[in-house]
C-alpha positions as CSV (number, residue, x, y, z in Angstrom):
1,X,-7.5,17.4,45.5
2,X,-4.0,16.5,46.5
3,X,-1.1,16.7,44.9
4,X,-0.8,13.2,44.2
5,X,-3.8,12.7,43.0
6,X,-2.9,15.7,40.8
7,X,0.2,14.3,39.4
8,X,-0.4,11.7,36.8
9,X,2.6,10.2,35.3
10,X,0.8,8.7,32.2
11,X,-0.4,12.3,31.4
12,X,2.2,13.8,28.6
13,X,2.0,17.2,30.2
14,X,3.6,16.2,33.0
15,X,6.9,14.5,30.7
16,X,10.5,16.7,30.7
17,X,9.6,18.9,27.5
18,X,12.0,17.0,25.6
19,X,10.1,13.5,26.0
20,X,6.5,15.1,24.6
21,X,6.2,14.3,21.0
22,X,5.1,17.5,19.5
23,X,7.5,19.2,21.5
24,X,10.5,16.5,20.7
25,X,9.6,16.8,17.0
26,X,10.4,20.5,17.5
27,X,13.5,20.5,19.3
28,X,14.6,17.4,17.1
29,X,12.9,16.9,14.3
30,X,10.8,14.4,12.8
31,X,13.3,11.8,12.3
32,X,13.9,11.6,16.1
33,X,10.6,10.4,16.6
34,X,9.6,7.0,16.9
35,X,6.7,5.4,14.7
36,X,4.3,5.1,18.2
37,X,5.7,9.1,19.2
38,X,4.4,10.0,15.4
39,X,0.7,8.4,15.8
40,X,0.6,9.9,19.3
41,X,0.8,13.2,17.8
42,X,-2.2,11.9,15.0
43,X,-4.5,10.7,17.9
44,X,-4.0,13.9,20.2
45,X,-5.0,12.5,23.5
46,X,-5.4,9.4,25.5
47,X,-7.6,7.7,28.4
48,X,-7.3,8.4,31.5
49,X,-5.2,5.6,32.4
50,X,-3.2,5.5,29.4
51,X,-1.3,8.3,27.7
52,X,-1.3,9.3,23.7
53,X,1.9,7.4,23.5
54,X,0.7,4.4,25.0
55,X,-2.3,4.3,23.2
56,X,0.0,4.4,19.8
57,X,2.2,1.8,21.3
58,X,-0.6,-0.5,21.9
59,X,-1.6,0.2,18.0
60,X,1.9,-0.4,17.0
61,X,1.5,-4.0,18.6
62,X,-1.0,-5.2,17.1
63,X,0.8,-4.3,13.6
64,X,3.8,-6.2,14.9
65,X,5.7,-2.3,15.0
66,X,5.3,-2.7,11.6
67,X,4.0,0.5,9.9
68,X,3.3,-1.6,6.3
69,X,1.5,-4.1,8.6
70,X,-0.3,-0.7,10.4
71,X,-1.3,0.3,6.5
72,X,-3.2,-3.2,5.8
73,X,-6.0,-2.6,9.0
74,X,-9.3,-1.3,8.7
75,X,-10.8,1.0,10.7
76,X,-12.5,-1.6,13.0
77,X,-9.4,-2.7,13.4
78,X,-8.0,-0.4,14.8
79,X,-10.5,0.1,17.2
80,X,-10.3,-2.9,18.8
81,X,-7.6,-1.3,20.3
82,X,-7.1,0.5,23.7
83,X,-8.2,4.2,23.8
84,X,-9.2,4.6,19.9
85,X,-12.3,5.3,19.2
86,X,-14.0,5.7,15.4
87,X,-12.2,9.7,15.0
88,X,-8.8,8.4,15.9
89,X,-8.6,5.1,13.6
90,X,-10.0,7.4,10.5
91,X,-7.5,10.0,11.3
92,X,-4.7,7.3,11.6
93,X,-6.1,6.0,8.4
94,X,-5.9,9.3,6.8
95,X,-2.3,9.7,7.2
96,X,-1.8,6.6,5.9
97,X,-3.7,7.3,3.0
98,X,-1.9,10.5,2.4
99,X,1.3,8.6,2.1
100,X,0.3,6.5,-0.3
101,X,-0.8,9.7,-2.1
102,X,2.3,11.3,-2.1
103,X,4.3,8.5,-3.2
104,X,1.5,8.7,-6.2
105,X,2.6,12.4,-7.3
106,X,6.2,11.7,-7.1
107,X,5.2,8.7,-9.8
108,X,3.1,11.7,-11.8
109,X,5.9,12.1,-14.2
110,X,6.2,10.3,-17.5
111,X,8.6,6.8,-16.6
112,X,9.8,4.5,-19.0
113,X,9.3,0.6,-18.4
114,X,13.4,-0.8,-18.8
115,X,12.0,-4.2,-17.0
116,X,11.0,-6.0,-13.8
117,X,12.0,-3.7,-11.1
118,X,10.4,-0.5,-12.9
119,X,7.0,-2.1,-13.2
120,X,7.1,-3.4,-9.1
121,X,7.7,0.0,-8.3
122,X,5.1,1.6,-10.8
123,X,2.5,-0.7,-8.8
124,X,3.4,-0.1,-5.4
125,X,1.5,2.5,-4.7
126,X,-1.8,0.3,-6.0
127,X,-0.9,-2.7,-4.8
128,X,0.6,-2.4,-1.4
129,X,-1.0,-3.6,1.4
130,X,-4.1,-5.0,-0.1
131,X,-6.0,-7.8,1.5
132,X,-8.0,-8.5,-1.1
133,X,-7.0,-9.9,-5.2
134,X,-6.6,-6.8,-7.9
135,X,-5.7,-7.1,-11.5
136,X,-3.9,-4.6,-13.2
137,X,-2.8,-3.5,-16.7
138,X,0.2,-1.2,-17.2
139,X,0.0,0.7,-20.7
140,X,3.1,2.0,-22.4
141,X,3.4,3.8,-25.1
142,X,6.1,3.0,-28.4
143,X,9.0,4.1,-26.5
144,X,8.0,2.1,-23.3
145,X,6.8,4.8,-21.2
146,X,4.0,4.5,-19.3
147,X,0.6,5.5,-20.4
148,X,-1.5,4.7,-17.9
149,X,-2.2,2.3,-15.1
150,X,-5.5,0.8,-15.1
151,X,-7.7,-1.3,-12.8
152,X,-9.5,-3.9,-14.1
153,X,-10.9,-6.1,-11.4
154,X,-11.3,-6.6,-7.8
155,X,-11.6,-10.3,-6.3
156,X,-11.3,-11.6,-2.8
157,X,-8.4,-13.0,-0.7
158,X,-7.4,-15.8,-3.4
159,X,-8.3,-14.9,-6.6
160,X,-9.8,-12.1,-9.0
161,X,-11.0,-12.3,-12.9
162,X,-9.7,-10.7,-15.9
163,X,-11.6,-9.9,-18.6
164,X,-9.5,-10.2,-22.4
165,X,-12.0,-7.7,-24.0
166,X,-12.2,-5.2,-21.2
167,X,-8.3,-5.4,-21.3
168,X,-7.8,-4.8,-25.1
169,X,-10.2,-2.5,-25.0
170,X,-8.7,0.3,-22.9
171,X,-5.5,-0.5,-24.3
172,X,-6.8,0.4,-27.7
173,X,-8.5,3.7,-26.2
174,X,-5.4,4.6,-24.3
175,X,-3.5,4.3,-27.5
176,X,-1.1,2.3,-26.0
177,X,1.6,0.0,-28.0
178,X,2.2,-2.3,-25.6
179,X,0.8,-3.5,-22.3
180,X,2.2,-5.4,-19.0
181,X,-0.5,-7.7,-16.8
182,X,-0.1,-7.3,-13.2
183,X,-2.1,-8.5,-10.5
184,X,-1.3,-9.8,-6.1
185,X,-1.4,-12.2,-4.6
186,X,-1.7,-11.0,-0.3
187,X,-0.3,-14.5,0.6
188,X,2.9,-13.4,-0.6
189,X,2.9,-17.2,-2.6
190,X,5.4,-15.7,-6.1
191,X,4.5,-19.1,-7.7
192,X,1.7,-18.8,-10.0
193,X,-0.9,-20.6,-10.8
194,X,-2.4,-23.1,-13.7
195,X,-5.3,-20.5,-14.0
196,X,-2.5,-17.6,-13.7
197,X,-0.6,-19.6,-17.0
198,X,-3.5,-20.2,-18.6
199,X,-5.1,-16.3,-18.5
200,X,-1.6,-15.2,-19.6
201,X,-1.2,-17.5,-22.7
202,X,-4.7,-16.1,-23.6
203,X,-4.3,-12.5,-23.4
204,X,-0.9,-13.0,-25.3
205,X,-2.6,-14.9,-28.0
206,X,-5.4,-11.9,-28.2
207,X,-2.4,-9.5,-28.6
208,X,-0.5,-11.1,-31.0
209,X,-3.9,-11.0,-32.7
210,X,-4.5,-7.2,-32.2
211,X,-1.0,-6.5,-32.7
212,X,-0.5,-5.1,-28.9
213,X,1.8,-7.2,-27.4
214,X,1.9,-8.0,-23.8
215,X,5.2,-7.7,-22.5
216,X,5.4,-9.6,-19.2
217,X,3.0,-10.7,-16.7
218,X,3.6,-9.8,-13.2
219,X,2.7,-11.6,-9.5
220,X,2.8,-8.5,-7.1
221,X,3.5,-9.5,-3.0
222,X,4.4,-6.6,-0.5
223,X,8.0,-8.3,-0.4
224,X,8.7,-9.1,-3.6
225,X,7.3,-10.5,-7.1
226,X,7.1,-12.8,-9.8
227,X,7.7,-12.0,-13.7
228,X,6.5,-14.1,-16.1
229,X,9.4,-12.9,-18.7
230,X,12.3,-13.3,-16.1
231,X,11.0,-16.7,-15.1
232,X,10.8,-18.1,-18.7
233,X,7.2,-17.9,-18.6
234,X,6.5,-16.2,-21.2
């Protein structure tokens, strides 16, 4: 074999030291990296044409270098993609998920609802990303900490179903005082809808009834949301 059939520039080996990403990540820490030099180091290797790092930047495309975007694909597809096969896309997929997790444990302590903003970040780790409908219930105890949050339906891409008696239900198991409905919309549309209006004034009426009041309604988007309460809505 000659040498330059040897010498493959695409192979990462063959990179200054300072350009490979495990070693890069060494010498300059994980910041320095870039998202595609990060899921190069997930996936390992690359084809023989196309190197770890291009690989990752071919994934990175087709989430418009968007790492939020990245979160939102399944593991199909991800293998549409170049060079990645079923073991890479469920270790990228993995990471991800770990994330997600982590930003779950640094939520583990007890926080206390003061309004809009705390509830949209008490769902984020639930709700981002989602393709698919999901309605939630936030319950919060007397002094407006939360209890728990609870799922209580999935639907499809435009719409999901809540169920009043399933709702009051765990509230009144939870113990909780007070509750807050929450539920996406993947569009990203913040208006809501006749049926959204109509499922609110219901489960407020049920408890006023029970004497657990719902304190706001919320339309959850990855870029922003809706509450009923700030809106007037309610």
């Amino acid at each position: 074999m000659s040498e330059n059939n040897y010498y493959n520039p695409r192979k990462i080996l063959t990179w200054a030291e300072e350009d490979r990403p495990r070693e890069k990540l060494l010498l300059k820490g994980r910041a320095a990296l870039s998202d595609a030099e990060l899921i190069a180091i997930l996936i390992g290797s690359g084809t023989v044409k196309l190197s770890a790092v291009d690989v990752a930047k071919g994934i990175m495309n087709s989430a418009s270098n968007n790492i939020n975007d990245l979160a939102k694909q399944s593991i199909k597809d991800l293998m549409k993609n170049k060079g990645v096969g079923e073991a890479k896309a469920i270790t990228i997929i993995a990471a991800l998920e770990l994330g997600r997790r982590r930003q779950d444990i640094a939520h583990d302590k007890r926080r206390k609802i003061t309004g809009s903003m705390d509830v949209y970040a008490e769902m984020k780790p639930h709700l981002l990303d989602l393709p698919h409908e999901e309605f939630w219930i936030v319950l919060l105890s007397r002094a407006n900490e939360v209890i728990r949050s609870l799922q209580i339906s999935i639907g499809g891409v435009t719409g999901t179903v809540a169920d009043t008696k399933m709702i009051f239900k765990l509230a009144i198991e939870n113990l909780a005082s007070s509750i807050i409905l929450v539920h996406n919309h993947p569009s990203g549309q913040l208006v809501p809808s006749k049926a959204d209006l109509d499922l609110t004034r219901n489960i407020v009426e049920a408890g006023h009834i029970l004497d657990i009041p719902v304190l706001d309604h919320m339309i959850f988007t990855d870029h922003g949301f809706y509450s009923f309460v700030d809106s007037g809505d309610m």
